[in-house]
KETOR-514471 format. One line per 8 residues: for each residue x, y, z of N, C-alpha, C. Coordinates in pm, 1 decimal. Atoms other than C-alpha are relative to their C-alpha. Layout:
X/Y/Z/X/Y/Z/X/Y/Z | ... .
//
This chain:
-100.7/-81.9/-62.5/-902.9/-258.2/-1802.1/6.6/133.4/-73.7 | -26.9/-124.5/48.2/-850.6/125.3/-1839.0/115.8/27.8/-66.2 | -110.7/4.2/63.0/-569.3/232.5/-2020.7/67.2/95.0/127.9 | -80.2/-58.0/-113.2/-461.0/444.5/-1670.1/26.3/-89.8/61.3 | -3.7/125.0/-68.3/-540.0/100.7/-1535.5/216.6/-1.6/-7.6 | -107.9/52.6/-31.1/-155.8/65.4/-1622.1/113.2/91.5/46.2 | -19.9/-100.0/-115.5/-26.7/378.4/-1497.1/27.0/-38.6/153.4 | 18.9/58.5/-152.5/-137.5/258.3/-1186.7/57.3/-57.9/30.7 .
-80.0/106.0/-35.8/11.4/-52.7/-1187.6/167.4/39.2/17.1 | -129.6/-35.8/2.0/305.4/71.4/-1286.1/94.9/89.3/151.3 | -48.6/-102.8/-152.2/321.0/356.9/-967.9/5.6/-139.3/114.7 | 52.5/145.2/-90.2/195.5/17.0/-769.8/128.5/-56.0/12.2 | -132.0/147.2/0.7/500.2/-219.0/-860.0/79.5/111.9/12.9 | -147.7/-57.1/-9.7/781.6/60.2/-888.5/-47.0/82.8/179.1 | -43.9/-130.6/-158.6/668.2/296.5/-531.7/-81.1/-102.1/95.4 | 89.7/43.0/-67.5/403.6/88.2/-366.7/38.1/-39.5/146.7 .
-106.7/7.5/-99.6/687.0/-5.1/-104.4/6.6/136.4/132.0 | -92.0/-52.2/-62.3/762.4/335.3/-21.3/-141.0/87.0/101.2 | 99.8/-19.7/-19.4/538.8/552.2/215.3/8.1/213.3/-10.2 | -26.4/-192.9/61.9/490.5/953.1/110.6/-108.5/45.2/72.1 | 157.6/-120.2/-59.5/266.1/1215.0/302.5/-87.7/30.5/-120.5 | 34.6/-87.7/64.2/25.3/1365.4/169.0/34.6/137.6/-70.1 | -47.4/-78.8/83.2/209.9/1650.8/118.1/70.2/30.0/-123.8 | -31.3/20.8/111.3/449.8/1530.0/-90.9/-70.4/-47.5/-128.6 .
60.1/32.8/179.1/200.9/1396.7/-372.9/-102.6/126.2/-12.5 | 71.4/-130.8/16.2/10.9/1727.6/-321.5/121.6/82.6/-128.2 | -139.9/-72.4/24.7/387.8/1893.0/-405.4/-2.8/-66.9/-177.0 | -7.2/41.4/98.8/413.4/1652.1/-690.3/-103.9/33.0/-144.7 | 142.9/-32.7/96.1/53.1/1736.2/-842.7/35.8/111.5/-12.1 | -62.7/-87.1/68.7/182.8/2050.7/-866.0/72.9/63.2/-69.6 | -68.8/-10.4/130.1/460.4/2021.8/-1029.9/-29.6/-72.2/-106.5 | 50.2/62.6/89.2/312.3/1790.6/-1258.3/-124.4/87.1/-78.6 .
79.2/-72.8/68.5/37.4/2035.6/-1358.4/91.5/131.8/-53.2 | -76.8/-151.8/46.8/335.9/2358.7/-1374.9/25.7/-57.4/-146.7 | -91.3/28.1/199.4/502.5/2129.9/-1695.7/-124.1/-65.2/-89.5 | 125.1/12.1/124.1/154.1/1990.5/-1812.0/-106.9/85.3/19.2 | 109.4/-88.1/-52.4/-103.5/2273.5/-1766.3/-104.8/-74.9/-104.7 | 158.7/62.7/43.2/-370.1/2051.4/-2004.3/-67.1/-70.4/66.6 | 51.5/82.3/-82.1/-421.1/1882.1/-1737.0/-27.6/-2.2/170.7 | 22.6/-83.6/-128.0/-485.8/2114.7/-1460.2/-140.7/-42.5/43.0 .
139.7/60.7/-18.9/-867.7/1983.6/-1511.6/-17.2/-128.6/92.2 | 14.0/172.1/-43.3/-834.8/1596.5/-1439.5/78.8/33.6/145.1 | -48.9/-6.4/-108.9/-594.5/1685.0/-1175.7/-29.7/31.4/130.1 | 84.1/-61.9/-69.8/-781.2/1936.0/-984.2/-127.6/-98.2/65.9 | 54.8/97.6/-62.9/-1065.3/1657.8/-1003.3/22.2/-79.2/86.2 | -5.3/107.9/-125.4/-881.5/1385.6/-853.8/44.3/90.9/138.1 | -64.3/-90.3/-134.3/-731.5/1664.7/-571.6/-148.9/8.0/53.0 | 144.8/-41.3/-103.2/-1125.3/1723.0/-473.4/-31.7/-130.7/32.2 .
-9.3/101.9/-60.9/-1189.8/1375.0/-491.6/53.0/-94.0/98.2 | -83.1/65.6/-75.2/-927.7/1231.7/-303.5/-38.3/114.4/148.3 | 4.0/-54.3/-87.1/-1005.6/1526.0/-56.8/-150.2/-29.0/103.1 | 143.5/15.4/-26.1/-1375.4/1464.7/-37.0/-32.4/-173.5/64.2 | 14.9/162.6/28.7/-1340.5/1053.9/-4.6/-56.6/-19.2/136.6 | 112.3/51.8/-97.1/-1514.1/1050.0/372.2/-55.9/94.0/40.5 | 122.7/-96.1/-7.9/-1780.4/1328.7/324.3/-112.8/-119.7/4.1 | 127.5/42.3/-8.2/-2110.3/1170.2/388.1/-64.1/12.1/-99.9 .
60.6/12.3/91.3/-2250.7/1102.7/95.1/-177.7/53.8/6.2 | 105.3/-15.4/-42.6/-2591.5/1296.7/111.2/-103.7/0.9/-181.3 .
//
């Protein structure tokens, strides 16, 4: 197990219930990068990833 592995879980068991647009966790990634800017990198990644997830893998 990753050590985000529990992160996860954690978003999992406390929201996993609830259902959020996309916009709002867009909204959120942004404020989450305004108060941590070290982590404008990883973030940015998962934002392309999560954007990219049914490109055709060529």
């Amino acid at each position: 197990m990753y050590f985000t592995d529990r992160g996860i879980e954690e978003l999992q068991r406390r929201r996993g219930e609830e259902e959020v647009t996309l916009e709002w966790v867009a909204d959120q990634m942004r404020t989450f990068v305004d108060l941590n800017p070290e982590f404008e990198t990883p973030i940015e990644r998962l934002a392309t990833w999560l954007a990219r997830l049914d490109d055709d893998e060529e």
